[in-house]
N, C-alpha and C positions, 0 to 999 in steps of 0.2 A: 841442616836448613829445613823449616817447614815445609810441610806441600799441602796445598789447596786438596780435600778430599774431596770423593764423589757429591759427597753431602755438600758440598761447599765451604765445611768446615774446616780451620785452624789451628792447629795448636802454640800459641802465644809462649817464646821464653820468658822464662819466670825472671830472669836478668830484665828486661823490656819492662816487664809489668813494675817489677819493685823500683825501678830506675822510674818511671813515670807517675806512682803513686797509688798502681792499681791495684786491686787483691780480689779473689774469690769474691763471688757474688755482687761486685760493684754492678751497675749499673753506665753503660757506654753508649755513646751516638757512633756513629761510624761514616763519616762520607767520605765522595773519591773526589779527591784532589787534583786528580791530573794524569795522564794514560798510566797504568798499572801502579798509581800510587793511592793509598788510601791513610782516608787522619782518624784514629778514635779518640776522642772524648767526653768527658762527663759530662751529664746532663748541664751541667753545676756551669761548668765552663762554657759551654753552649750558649745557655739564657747569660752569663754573666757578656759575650762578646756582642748579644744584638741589643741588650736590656738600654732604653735611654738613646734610640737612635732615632728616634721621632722626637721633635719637638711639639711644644704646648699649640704651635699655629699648624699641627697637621687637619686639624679638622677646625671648623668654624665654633665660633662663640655658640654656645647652649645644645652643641647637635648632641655632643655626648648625654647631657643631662634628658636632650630630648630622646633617648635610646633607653636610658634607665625607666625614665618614667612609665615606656610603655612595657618595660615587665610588672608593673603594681597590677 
């Protein structure tokens, strides 16, 4: 069974990682879930679960365009 190091470090079974998709050098988010449980996932899956949760009437008619223009 892993243990939490000094460092706060992990060492992840390679059953876990292969079984979820993961391999060296991926890129992960990591957040806690709920008292000693913690979720990792891809960046990927991250933006793909908030991506589209606003709709078109979160802001008024022209503020956005009026935001852009004052980068010109």
């Amino acid at each position: 069974m892993p243990v939490i190091s000094s460092k706060n470090q992990v060492t992840l079974p390679v059953e876990a990682l292969s079984a979820a998709g993961l391999t060296s050098g991926d890129e992960v988010v990591i957040n806690a879930t709920a008292d000693g449980r913690i979720e990792i996932s891809t960046p990927e899956a991250f933006v793909e679960r908030f991506a589209g949760i606003f709709d078109a009437g979160v802001y008024p008619p022209g503020y956005l365009e009026g935001l852009r223009a004052e980068w010109d």
